[in-house]
C-alpha positions as CSV (number, residue, x, y, z in Angstrom):
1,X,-130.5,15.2,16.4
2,X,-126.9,14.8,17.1
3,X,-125.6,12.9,14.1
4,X,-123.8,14.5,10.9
5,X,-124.9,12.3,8.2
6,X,-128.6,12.2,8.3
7,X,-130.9,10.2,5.6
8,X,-134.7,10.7,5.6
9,X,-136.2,7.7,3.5
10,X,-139.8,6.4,3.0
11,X,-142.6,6.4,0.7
12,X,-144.3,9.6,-1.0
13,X,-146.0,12.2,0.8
14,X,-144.9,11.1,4.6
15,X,-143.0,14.8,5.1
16,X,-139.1,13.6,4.4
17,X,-139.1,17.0,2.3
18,X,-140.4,19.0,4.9
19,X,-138.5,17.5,7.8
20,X,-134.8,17.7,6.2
21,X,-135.8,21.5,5.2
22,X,-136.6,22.1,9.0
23,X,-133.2,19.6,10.4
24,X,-131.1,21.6,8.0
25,X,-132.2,25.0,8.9
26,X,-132.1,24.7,12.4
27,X,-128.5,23.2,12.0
28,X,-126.9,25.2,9.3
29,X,-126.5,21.7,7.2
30,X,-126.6,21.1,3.4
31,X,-130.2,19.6,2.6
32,X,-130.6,17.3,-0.8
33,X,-133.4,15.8,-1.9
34,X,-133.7,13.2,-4.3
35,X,-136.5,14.4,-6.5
36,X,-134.1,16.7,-7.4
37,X,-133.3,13.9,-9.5
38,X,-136.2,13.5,-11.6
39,X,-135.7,13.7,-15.3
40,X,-132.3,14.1,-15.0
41,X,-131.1,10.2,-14.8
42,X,-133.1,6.8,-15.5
43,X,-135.2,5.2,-12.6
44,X,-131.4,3.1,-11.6
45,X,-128.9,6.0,-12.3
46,X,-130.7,7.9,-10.3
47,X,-130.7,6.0,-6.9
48,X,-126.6,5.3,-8.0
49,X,-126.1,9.2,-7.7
50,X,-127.6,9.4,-4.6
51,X,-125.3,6.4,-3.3
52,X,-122.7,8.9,-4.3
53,X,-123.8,11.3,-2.0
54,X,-123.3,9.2,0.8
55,X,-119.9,9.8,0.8
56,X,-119.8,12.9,0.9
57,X,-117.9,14.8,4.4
58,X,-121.0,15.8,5.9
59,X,-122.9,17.3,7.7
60,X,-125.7,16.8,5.3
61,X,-129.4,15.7,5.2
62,X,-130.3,13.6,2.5
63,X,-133.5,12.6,1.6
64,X,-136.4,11.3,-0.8
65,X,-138.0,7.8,-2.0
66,X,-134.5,6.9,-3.8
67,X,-132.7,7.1,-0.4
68,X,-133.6,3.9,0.3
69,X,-132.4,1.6,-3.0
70,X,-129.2,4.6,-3.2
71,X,-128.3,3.1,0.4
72,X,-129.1,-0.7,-0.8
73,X,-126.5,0.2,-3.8
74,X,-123.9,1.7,-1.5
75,X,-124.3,-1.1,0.9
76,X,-123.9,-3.6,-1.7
77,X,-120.6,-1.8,-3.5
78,X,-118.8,-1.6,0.1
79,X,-118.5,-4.3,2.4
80,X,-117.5,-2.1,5.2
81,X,-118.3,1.2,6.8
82,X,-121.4,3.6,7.0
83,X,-123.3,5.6,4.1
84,X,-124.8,8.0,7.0
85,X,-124.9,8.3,11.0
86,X,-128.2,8.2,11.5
87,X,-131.2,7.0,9.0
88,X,-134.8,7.8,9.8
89,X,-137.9,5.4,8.2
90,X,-140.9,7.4,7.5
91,X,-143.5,5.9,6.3
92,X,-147.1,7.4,7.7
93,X,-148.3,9.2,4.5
94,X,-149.5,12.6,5.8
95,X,-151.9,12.8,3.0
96,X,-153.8,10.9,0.8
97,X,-151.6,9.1,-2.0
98,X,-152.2,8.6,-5.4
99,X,-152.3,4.9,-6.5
100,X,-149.4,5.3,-8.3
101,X,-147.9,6.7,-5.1
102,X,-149.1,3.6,-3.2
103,X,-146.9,1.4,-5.4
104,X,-144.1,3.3,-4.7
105,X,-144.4,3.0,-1.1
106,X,-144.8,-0.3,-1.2
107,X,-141.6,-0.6,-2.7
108,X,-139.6,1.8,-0.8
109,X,-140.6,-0.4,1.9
110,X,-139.9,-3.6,0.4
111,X,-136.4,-1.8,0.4
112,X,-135.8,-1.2,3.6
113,X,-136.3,-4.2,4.6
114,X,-133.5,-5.1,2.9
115,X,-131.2,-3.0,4.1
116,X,-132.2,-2.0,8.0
117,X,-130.2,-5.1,9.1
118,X,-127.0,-4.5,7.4
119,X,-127.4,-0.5,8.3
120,X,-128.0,-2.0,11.9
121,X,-125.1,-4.3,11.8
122,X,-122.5,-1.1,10.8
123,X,-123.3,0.8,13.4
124,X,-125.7,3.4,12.2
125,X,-128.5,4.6,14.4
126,X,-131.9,4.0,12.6
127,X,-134.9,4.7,13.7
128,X,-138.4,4.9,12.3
129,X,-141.4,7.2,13.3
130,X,-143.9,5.6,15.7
């Protein structure tokens, strides 16, 4: 992984947490996660904070469900440049999900279909786990 601005975004349980943990260790980088979050903002402000991590000087690894609608809000307040280098879609649950879980995925993914295109279209590298 060569780029400095890294985002992790997909549905519950499909290892974002686990991956940016191992990415930042092996690379000395700052990891954030989104969950983080929880309790501390509504289901909106919360996503808008993570936006505001995006511009951030990296290197950083960001991640969590909120990544996605935090980059559809930063893509949306700027209509030029890049949130992140490189954004990786992971959505394989690794375990079972909850129902609740399931809705949530959905979502996320409802998202990112949103947004790939224009995160495309600037220039960052996105790719998603076969």
């Amino acid at each position: 992984m060569t780029a400095a601005r890294v985002v992790l975004a997909g549905g519950p349980r499909t290892g974002k947490t686990t991956a940016a943990d191992a990415i930042a260790a092996r690379r000395g980088l700052v990891a954030r996660h989104t969950d983080d979050l929880i309790g501390r903002f509504k289901w909106s402000e919360d996503s808008a904070e993570v936006a505001r991590w995006f511009d951030v000087e990296g290197p950083w690894v960001i991640e969590g469900v909120a990544a996605v609608r935090a980059l559809r809000k930063w893509l949306e307040a700027r209509p030029a440049g890049r949130p992140c280098d490189r954004v990786l879609w992971m959505h394989r649950a690794k375990v079972a999900r909850t129902a609740g879980q399931e809705t949530m995925a959905k979502g996320a993914a409802t998202g990112w279909s949103g947004v790939v295109r224009e995160l495309r279209a600037r220039g960052v590298l996105v790719e998603a786990e076969a």
